[in-house]
N, C-alpha and C positions, 0 to 999 in steps of 0.2 A: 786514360781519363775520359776522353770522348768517349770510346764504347760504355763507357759504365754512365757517363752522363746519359748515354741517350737511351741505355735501358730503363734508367730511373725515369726518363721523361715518357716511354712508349709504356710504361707499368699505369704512371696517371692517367695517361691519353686512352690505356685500355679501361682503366676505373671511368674514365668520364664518358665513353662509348658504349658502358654496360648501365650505367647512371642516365643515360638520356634514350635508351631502349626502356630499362623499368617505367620510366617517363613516360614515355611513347605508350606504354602500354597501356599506362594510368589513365591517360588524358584519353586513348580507344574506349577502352572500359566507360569511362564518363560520355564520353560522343554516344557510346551505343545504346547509352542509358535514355540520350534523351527522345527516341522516338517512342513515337505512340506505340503502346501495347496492344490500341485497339489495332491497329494497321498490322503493326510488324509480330515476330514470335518473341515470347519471354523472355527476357534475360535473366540470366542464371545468376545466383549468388557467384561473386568473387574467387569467392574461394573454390570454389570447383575449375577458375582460370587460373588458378594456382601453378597446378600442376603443369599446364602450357607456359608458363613462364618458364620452368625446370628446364624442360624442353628449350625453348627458346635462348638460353646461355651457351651451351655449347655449339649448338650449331652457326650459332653469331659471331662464336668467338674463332672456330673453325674458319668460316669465310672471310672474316675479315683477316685476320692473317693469312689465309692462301692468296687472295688478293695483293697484298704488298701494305697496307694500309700500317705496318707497324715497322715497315723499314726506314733507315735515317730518313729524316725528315729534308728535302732537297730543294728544298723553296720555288717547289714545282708551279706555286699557284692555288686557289682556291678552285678554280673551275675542272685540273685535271683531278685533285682531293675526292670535289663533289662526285664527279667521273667512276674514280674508284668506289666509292662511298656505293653510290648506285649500285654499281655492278655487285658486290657484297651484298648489300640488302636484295637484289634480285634472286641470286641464287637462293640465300638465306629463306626468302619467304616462299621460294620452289620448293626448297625439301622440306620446308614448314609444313605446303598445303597438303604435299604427299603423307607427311605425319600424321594428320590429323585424321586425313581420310584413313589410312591405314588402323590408327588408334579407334578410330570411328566418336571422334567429340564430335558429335552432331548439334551439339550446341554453341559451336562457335560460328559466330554470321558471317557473311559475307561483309559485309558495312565493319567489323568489328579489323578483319584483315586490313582491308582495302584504309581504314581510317589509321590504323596503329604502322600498316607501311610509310603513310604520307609524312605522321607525325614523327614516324623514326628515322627519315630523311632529312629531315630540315634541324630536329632537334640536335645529331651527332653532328650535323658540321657546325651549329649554334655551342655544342659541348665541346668541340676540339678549336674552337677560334675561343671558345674560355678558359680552357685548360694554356693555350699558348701563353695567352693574355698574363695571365695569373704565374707563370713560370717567369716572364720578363720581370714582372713587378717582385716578385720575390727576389730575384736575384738582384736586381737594381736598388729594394731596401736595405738586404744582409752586406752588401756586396761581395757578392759573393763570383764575381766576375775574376779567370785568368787571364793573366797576363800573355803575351806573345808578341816574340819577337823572330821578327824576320828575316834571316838571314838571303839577301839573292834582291834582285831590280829588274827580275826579266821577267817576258809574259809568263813561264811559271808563278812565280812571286806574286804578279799583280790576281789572278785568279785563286788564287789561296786567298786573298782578302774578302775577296770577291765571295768566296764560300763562306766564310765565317762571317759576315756581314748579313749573309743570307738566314745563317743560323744564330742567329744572337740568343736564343732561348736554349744552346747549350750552354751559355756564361761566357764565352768567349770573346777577347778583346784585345785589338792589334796596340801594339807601344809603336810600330813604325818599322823601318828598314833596315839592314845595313848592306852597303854595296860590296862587291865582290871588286869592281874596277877602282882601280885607285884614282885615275881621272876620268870624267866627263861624269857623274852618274847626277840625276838631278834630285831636285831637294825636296818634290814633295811625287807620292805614287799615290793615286786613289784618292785622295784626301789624307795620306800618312806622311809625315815624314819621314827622310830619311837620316836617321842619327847620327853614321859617319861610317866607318870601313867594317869587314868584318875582323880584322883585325885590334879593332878598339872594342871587342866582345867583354873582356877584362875589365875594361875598365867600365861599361856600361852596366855589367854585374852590380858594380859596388854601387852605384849610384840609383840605379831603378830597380822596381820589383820585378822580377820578370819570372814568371812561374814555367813556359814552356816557349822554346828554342825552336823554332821549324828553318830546316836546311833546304830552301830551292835554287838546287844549284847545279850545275852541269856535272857531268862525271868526270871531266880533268879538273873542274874547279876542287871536287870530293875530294879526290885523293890530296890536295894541301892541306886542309882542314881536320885535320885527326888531333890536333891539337885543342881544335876548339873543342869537340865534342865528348875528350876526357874531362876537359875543363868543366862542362856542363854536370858530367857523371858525378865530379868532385863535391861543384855546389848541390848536389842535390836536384837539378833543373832538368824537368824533363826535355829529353830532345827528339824531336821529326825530322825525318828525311821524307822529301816528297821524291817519289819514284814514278813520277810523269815523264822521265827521259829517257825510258825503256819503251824500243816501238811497237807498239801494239794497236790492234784496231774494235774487234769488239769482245776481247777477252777481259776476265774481270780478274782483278788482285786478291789476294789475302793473304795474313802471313801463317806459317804453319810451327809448327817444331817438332823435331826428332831428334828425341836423347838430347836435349837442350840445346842442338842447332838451330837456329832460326833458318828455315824456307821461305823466301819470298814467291808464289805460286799466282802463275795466269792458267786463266782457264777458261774455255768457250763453254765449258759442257755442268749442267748444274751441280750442286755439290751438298745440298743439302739431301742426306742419308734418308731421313725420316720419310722424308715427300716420296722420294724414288721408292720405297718400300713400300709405302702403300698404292702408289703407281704400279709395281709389279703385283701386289695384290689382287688390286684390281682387274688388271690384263689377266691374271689365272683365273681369277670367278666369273667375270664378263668371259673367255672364250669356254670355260667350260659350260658354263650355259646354253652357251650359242651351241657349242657341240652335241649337246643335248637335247635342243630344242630342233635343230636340222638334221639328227642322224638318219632320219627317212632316207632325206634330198642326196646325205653324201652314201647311202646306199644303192641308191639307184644310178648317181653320178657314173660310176666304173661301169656299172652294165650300160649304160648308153655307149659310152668310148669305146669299149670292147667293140662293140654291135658296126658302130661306125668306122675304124681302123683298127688293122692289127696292132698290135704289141702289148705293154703294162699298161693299165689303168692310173697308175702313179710315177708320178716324173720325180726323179732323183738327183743332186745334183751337191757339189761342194759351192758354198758360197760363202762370201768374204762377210764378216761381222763389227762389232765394235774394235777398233782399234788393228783392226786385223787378224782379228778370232777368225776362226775356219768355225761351220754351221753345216750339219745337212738340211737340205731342205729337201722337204716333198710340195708338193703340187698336184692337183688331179694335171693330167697331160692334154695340151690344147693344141698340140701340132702334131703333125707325123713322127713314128719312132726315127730316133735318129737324125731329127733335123738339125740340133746343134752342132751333128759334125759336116753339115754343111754349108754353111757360112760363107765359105768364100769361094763358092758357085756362086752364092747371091750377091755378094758384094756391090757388085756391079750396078744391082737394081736403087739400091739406096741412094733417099733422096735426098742425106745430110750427109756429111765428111764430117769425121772427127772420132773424140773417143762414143 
């Protein structure tokens, strides 16, 4: 339900980000109009800046999402937003300018840039603080707010509030606690209370709405609890397990599945397919260029080496890869033949220990 809530809300967030660009364009368009004719050059009908609009969607839409600008929303603040925000529009209006010049509109000014960057700066974060706006107030007329309940009292438990407190524009709404200890546990966390054990789960069912269950709970506490969480399956109630008690440090979660296993998966390393692909893309057209643009340099490269010391002009070598892939590599050769199997002659000279 979160994921699908927050696609719906990043679907708006991208309508009101392509809504305050047309914006932005408008009110360029207008600015550029008002200087004198006699000073400045003509402005062109409209409609001939048509076509730069066309333009102007996808590669907005492109940078703002490579950016991060459409990942959950983390109640980061408006100044690291704007942050982002920036950084998008900077790239955006760099492969603009190169557009244009390549397209060759020589009819679009500089004043016309320079005014539709400013206004589409200030305008998306004025669109995305109305788009939030406007999701709280909807959700607080239909109410259309879930329920949750807390199962745990430890600093897991209190940071889970602490999120969704953050996020109130996914509809999200704490009912309160229930403790894991049967004595000492206190009666109010955050500002929630606490309802009574998790063993009174049963009976708090019948009495309040509770739409989704989240389990912050230790792993010896987990394994008691299998009772509750068919319990949940029965009613219909969605249930969370928060998996904050697996140690990890900068690896990130997601869950997977295989032939209807659930995988729970960390990972340092990105995992988004589409990006990498075009990132290898990349890297083959960038070095083929480069190979082609310096083929002189690396013809002549071997004839110097040769000239300077005996042996191959190209160094050869097994070296270790992703994950432990074996790779050959070449290299033009920049030592003596045969120096790697001298090593530990030199040892001696070095001026760090270690690997």
């Amino acid at each position: 339900m979160i994921r699908q809530r927050t696609r719906i809300f990043t679907f708006f967030l991208y309508l009101g980000d392509l809504g305050a660009t047309v914006l932005a364009f408008l009110c360029a368009y207008w600015f550029r109009g008002i200087f004198p004719q006699e000073s400045y050059a003509k402005l062109f009908p409209f409609s001939r800046y048509l076509n730069l609009l066309l333009i102007v969607f996808p590669i907005w839409s492109f940078f703002f999402y490579l950016t991060g600008l459409y990942r959950l929303w983390r109640g980061q603040g408006i100044w690291k937003e704007a942050w982002g925000i920036f950084k998008a529009l900077f790239f955006s209006f760099l492969l603009l300018g190169f557009t244009i010049f390549a397209l060759k509109y020589h009819f679009v000014s500089r004043i016309f840039i320079l005014s539709f960057s400013l206004f589409n700066f200030f305008l998306v974060i004025a669109a995305r603080g109305f788009v939030r706006k406007a999701i709280l107030f909807f959700n607080r007329k239909i109410e259309r707010f879930r329920a949750i309940l807390i199962i745990g009292t430890e600093e897991r438990a209190v940071s889970i509030v602490q999120s969704i407190e953050r996020h109130k524009d996914l509809g999200l709404r704490v009912l309160g606690f229930l403790s894991t200890r049967d004595l000492g546990f206190p009666q109010k966390l955050s500002g929630f209370s606490v309802l009574g054990l998790a063993k009174d789960l049963p009976h708090i069912l019948e009495r309040e709405v509770v739409d989704e269950v989240i389990f912050a709970v230790s792993q010896e506490e987990l394994k008691r609890m299998e009772d509750l969480f068919l319990l949940c399956e029965e009613r219909g109630i969605t249930a969370r397990l928060a998996i904050n008690f697996f140690p990890h440090v900068i690896a990130k979660t997601h869950l997977e599945e295989l032939d209807g296993l659930p995988l729970l998966t960390f990972t340092t390393t990105p995992k988004n397919e589409l990006l990498l692909l075009l990132r290898r893309v990349f890297d083959f057209i960038g070095s083929f260029v480069l190979i082609l643009i310096l083929s002189p340099v690396f013809l002549l490269i071997p004839l110097l080496i040769r000239l300077d010391s005996p042996g191959p002009a190209i160094y050869r070598q097994i070296r270790c890869g992703l994950n432990g892939r074996k790779f050959i590599f070449y290299k033009f050769r920049s030592m003596v033949q045969g120096a790697d199997a001298r090593l530990g002659e030199l040892s001696a000279f070095n001026l760090m220990s270690g690997p």
